[in-house]
C-alpha positions in Angstrom: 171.7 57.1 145.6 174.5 59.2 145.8 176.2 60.6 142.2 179.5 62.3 141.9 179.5 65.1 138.9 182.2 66.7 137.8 181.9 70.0 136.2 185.5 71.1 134.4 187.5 73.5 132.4 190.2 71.9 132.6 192.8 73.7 130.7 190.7 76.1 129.0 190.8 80.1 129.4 188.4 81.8 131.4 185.5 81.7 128.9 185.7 78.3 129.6 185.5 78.7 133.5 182.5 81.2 132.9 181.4 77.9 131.1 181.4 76.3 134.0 179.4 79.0 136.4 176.8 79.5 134.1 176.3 75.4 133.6 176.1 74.8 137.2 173.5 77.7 137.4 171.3 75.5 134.5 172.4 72.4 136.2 170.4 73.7 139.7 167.5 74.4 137.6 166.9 70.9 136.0 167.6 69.2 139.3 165.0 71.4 141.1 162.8 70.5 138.4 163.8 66.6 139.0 163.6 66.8 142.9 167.2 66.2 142.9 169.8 67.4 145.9 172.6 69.0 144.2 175.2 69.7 147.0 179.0 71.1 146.4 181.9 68.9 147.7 184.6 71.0 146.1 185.6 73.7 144.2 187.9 75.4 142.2 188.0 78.8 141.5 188.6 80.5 138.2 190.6 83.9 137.9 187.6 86.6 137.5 185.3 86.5 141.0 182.4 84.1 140.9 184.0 81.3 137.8 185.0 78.3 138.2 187.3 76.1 137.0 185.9 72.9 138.5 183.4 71.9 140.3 182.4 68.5 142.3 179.0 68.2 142.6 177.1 65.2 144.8 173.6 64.4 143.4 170.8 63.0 145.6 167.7 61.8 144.5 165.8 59.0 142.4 166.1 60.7 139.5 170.3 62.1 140.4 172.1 59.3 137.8 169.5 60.6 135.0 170.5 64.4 135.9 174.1 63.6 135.5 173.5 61.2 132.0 172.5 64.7 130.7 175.5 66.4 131.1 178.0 63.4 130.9 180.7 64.6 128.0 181.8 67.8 126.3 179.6 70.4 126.7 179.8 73.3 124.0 178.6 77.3 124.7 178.5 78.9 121.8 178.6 82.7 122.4 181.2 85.8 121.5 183.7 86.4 124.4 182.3 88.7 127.3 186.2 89.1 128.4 187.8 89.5 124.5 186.1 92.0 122.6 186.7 90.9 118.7 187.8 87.8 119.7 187.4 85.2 116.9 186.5 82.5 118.8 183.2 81.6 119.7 182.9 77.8 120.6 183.7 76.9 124.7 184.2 73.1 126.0 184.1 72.1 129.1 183.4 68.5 130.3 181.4 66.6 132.8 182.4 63.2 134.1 180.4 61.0 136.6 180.7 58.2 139.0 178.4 56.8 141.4 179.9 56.5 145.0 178.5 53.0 145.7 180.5 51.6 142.5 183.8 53.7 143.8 183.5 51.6 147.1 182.7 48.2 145.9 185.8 48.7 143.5 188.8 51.1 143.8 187.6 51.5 147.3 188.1 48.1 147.8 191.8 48.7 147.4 192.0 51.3 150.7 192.9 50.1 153.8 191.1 51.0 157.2 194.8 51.3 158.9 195.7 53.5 156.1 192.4 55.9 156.9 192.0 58.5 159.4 188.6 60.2 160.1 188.2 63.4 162.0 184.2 65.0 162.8 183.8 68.3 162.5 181.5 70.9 162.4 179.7 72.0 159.2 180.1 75.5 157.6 180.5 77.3 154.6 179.6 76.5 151.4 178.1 73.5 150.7 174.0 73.3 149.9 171.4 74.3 151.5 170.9 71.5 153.3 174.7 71.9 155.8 174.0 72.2 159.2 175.6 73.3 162.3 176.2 70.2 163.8 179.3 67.5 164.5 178.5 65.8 161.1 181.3 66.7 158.9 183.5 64.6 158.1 187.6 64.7 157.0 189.3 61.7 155.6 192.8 61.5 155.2 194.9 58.8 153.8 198.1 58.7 155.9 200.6 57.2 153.0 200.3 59.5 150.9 198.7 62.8 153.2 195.9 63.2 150.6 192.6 64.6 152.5 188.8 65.2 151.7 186.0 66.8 153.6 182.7 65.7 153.4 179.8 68.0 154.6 176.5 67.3 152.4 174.9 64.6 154.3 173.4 64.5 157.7 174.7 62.3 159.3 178.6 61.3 160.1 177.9 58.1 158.6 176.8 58.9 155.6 179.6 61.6 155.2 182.3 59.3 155.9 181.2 56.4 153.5 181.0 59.5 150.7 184.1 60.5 151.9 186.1 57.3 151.4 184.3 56.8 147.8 186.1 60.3 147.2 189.4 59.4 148.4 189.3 56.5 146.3 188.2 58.4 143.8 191.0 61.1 143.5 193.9 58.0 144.6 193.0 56.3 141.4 193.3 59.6 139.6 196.4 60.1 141.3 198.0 56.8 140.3 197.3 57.7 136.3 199.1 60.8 137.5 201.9 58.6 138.7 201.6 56.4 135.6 202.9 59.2 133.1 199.7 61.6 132.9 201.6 64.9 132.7 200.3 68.3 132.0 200.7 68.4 128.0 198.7 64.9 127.9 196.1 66.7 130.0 196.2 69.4 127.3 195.8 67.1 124.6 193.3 65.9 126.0 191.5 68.8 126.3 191.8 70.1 122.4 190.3 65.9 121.9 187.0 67.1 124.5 187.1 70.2 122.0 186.9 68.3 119.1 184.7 66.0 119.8 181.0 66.0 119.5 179.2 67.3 122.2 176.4 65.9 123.9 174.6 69.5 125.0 175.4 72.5 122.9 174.2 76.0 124.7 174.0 79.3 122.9 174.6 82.8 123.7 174.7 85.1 127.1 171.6 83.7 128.6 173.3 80.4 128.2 170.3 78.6 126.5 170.3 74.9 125.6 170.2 74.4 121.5 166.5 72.7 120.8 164.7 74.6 123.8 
């Protein structure tokens, strides 16, 4: 089984990307501890060297669905600013959404098109788990209406990278519709202050980034 996690800071400051690093950095630990495969399938980078702003995450494993239930929701740290000395704020949200790729394909990916798909193999590199290798088993998917394209590197075989590549495109299309739909920027802020609001589902305290009951 292969789980999509979503890590984000969405609009928050860079606290909130911080957030995001230091989550990922716990999230490796559980799944080690869960013989789970946590591989990267993208990232975006915050403003100081090593944050993050988002990252997609694709869980392997029998245990991978139960990893990402954990972190499913807002996700509070609780710690003074390392960037904003005196800064009164000390509570940072970011959120974590799921999906599983075999429920992307059996329903938005339903909705693509095989004439509307082009798949190109190429070679792994970079960033993207221990387990990328050197050979022809990446995979990039593009959808030709609308010029929207994934790569896919974390499995080993072209097969398997191209079926988690068209759950991905689906993925982001149906995001991109909402977009479409009216979803601008301040609702995405809104939004965001909600996730803030909320209750979240794992609070973690201080520099060392330690979960509240450990």
């Amino acid at each position: 089984m292969t789980v999509l996690l979503q890590l984000s800071a969405n609009t928050g400051p860079e606290e909130c990307c911080l957030a995001v690093r230091k989550a990922l950095a716990y999230l490796h630990g559980e799944a080690t501890r869960m013989a789970v495969r946590v591989d990267i399938v993208e990232q975006v980078v915050g403003e100081r060297a090593g944050n993050l702003r988002s990252v997609l995450l694709a869980l392997n494993g029998d245990q991978a669905h139960a990893l990402a239930l954990r972190w499913q929701g807002s996700v509070q740290w609780v710690c003074a600013s390392p960037y904003r000395p005196g800064h009164r704020r000390k509570n940072w949200f970011i959120g974590a959404d799921i999906f599983d790729a075999d429920a992307t394909l059996s329903n938005d990916g339903a909705g693509l098109l095989d004439k509307d798909l082009r798949f190109e193999t190429l070679r792994s590199s970079g960033p993207g788990g221990q387990h990328v290798n050197t050979t022809d088993s990446a995979v990039r998917a593009t959808h030709i209406p609308t010029g929207l394209s994934v790569k896919v590197q974390t499995e080993r075989s072209q097969h398997a990278n191209k079926r988690l590549a068209r759950a991905l495109l689906a993925h982001k299309l149906v995001a991109l519709a909402r977009d479409a739909a009216g979803q601008s920027r301040a609702e995405r802020r809104i939004q965001h202050h909600q996730v803030e609001r909320g209750n979240a589902g794992r609070v973690f305290k201080g520099e060392a980034f330690q979960l509240q009951g450990d």
